[in-house]
C-alpha positions in Angstrom: 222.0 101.6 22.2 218.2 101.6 23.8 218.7 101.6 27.3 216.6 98.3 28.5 214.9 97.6 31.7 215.1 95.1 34.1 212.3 92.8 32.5 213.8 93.4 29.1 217.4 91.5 30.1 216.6 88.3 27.8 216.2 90.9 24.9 219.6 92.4 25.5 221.7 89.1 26.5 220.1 88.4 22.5 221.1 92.1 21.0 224.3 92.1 23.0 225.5 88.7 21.3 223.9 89.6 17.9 226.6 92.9 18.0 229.2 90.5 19.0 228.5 88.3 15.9 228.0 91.1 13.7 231.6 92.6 14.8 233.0 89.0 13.8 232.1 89.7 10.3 232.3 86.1 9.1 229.4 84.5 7.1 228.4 81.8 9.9 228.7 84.6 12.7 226.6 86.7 10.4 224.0 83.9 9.9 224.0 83.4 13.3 222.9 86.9 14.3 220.4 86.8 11.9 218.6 84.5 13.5 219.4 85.4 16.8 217.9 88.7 16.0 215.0 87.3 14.7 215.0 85.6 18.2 215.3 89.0 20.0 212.3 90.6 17.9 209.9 87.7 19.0 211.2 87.8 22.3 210.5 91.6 23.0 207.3 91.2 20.9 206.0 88.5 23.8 207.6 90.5 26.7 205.5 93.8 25.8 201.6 91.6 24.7 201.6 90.8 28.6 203.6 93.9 30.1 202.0 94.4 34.0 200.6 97.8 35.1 203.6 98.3 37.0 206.2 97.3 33.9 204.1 100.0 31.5 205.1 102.4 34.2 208.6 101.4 34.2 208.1 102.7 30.5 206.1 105.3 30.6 209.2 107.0 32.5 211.9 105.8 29.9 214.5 108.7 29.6 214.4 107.7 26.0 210.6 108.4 25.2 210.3 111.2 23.0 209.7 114.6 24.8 207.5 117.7 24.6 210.7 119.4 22.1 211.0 116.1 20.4 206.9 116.5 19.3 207.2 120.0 18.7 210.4 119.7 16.0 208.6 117.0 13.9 204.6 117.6 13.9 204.5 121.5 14.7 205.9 123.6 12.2 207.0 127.8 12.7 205.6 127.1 16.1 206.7 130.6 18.4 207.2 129.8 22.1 205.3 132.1 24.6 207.0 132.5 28.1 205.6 133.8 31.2 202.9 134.2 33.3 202.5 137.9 33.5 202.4 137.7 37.2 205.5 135.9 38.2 207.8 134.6 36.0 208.5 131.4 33.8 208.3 128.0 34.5 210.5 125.6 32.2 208.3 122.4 33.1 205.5 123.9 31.4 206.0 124.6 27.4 203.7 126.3 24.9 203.4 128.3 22.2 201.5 129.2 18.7 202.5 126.4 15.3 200.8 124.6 12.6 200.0 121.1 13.2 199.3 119.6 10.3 198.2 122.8 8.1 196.1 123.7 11.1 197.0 126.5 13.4 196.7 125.7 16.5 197.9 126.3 20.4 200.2 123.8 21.8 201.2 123.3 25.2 202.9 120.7 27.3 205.3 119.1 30.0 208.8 118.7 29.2 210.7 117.0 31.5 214.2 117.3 29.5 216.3 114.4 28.3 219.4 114.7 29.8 220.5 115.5 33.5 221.1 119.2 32.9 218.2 119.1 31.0 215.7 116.9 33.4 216.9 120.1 36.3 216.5 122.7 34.4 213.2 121.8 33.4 212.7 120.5 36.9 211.3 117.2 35.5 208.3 118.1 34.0 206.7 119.0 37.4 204.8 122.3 36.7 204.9 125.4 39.5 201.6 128.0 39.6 203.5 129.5 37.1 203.5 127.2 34.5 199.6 126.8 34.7 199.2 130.2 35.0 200.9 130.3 31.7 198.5 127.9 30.3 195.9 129.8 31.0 197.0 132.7 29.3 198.0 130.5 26.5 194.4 129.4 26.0 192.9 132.5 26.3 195.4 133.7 23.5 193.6 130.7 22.0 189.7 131.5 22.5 190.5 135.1 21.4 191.7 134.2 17.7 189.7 130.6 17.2 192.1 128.1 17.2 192.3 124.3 18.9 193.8 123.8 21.8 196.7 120.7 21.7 197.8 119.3 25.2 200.5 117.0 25.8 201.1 115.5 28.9 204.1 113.9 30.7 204.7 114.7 34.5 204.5 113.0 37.3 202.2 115.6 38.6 202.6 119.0 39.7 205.8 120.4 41.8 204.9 119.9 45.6 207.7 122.6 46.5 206.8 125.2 49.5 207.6 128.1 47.4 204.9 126.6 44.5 202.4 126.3 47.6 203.4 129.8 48.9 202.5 130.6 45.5 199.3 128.8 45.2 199.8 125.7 43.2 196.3 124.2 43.8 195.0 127.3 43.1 196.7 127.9 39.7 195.8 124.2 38.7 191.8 124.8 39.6 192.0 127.5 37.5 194.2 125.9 34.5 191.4 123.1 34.5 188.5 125.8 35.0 189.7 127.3 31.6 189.8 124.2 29.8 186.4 123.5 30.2 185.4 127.1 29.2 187.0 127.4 26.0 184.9 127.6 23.1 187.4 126.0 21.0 188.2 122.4 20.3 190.7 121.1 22.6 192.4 117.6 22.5 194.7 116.3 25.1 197.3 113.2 24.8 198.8 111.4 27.1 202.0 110.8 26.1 204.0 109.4 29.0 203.2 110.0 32.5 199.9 111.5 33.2 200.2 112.5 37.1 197.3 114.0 39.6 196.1 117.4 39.0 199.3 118.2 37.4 197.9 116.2 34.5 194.6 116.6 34.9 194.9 120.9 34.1 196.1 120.5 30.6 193.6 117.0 29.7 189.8 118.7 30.9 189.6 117.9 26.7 187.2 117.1 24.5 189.0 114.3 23.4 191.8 112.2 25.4 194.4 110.3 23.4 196.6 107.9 25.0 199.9 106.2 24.1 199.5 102.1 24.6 202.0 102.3 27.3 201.7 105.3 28.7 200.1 105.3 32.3 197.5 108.3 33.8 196.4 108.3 38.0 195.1 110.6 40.3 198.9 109.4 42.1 201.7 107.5 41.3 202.0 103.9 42.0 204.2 104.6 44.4 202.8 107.3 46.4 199.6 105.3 46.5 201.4 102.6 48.3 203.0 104.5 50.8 200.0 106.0 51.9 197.8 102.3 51.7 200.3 100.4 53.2 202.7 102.9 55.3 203.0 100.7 58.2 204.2 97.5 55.8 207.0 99.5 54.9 208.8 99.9 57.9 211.0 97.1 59.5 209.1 95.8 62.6 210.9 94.9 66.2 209.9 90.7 67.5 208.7 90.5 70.8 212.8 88.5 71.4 213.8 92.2 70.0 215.1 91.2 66.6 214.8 93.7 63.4 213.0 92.4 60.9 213.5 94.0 57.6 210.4 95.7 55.8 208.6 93.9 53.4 209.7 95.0 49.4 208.1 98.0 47.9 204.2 97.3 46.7 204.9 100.1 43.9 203.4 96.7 41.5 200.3 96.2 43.4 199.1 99.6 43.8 199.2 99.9 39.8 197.4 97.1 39.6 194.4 98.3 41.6 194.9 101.7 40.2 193.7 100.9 36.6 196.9 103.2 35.3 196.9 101.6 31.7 195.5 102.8 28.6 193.1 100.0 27.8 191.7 100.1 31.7 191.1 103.5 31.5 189.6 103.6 27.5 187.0 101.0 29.1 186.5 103.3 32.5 185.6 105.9 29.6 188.4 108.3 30.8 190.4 108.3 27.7 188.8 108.3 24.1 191.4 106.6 22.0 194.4 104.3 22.3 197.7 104.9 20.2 199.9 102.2 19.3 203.3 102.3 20.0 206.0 100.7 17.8 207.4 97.1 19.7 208.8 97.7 22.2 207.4 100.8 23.3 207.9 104.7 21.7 211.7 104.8 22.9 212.6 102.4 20.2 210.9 103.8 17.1 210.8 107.7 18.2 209.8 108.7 14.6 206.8 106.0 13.9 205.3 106.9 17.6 205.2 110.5 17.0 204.0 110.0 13.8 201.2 108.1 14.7 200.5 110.8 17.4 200.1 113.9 15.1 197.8 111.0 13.0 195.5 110.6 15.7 195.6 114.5 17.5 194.7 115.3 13.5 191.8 112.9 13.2 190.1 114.2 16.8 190.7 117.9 15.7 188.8 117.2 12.3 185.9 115.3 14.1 185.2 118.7 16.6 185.4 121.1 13.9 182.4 122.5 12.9 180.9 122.4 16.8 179.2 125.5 17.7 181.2 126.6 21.3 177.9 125.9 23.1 178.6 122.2 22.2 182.1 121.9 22.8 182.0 123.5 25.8 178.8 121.3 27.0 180.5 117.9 25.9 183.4 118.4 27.3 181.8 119.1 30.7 179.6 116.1 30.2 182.4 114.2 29.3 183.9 114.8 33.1 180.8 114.5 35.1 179.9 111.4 33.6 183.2 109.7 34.6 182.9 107.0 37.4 178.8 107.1 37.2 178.5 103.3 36.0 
């Protein structure tokens, strides 16, 4: 069962009595959740054509979206994972190795944030430590020194705000990670492919070519970080002159992705991201197989447009690319 969020309840009152009707066995019961399911499949349709900023966040995060080793096992084939910095040690947040993506060799590297509790700690929830984009960068220098494309794919919340990553030099390690991707002389294209956080994201997708999933999300900060630093005060119960508590207002998470622009389609016309990818109805944790699918499609397609750039011109587009952002 697809574990449903709170704006999806209609939808599973529906599946919940379909499986009821089903279990009955009876012709009428199973006429019945026939068209109930039918019911459930417009319903869920509707609910995700007009899906706020703030509910396409709710998804973005869905423990059920398909992860970094979920990618890897069904578009990359004998891919070879490379661990370590070569200064400190490894990072689990941050994946990447060498594979074949589609005939094509090529470089992968990514956040996994782990789909399981055990897993989600171990890999410390897909928030990278200097590490991790230390790692990177060795990773795409592995990948400048034998020609092949770069492939990023992003899903953190941004980058681990730890004291020992700070002693360490996280800012550092990410100014760098994004230094080298815009001095690679080799194609590199970056999806979005859940949550696309700060400079945590932002060193892995300096790319020629952003892709982004139709309900993934991608912000300097998350919604709600941005509120609690817009509206700190409003969040805190307040005293009345007669001295009684008044409780704080609720979270305004909702309104601080609204004014972000965190969706795919604000951010394809802000020209940050170069293509949207479709996700099955009702979002990539229900169809795992067609989203990936049509992610390998698309990271395929941009790879074929770049080849045959001279480095001169990939490195000056990407660069381009960036400064032109927020111009208009």
């Amino acid at each position: 069962m697809v574990a449903f969020l709170e704006f999806e309840k209609p939808v599973a009152e529906l599946e919940s009595r379909v499986a009821d009707l089903r279990a009955e066995g009876s012709a009428e019961a199973t006429a019945e959740a026939a068209r109930l399911a039918e019911r459930a499949e417009r319903q869920l349709a509707d609910i995700y054509s007009r899906l706020t900023p703030w509910q396409k966040t709710l998804v973005a995060r869905h423990a059920e979206r398909p992860h970094f080793k979920d990618y890897i096992a069904a578009l990359v084939d004998d891919f070879t994972p490379l661990a370590g910095d070569r200064a400190f040690g490894e990072d689990a947040a941050i994946v990447g190795g060498v594979g074949r993506l589609k005939g094509r060799s090529v470089v992968v590297i990514g956040h996994e944030k782990g789909a399981d509790t055990a897993s989600r700690v171990a890999h410390n929830f897909g928030m990278g430590r200097p590490e991790g984009y230390r790692k990177a960068v060795r990773l795409m220098e592995l990948a400048q020194r034998f020609g092949l494309p770069v492939v990023t794919l992003v899903d953190t919340p941004g980058a681990f705000p730890g004291i020992d990553a700070e002693e360490r030099g996280q800012a550092e390690a990410i100014a760098r990670a994004t230094a080298a991707c815009l001095e690679l002389d080799v194609p590199v294209v970056a999806a979005i492919v859940g949550e696309g956080g700060s400079g945590g994201a932002v060193a892995l997708a300096t790319a020629n070519r952003i892709v982004m999933f139709e309900h993934a999300i991608y912000a300097v900060i998350s919604p709600e970080g941005c509120a609690s630093i817009l509206w700190r005060g409003d969040n805190k119960p307040s005293v009345t002159p007669d001295g009684r508590t008044v409780a704080a207002p609720p979270n305004r998470a909702a309104e601080a992705a609204e004014a972000m622009k965190v969706t795919a389609s604000d951010l394809k016309k802000l020209g940050v991201i170069d293509r949207i990818i479709y996700e099955p109805r009702g979002g990539a944790h229900r169809d795992p197989a067609t989203a990936i699918a049509r992610l390998g499609t698309a990271i395929a397609a941009e790879l074929t447009a770049l080849e045959g750039q001279p480095p001169a011109a990939l490195r000056a587009g990407r660069r381009a690319k960036f400064l032109a952002m927020g111009r208009a």
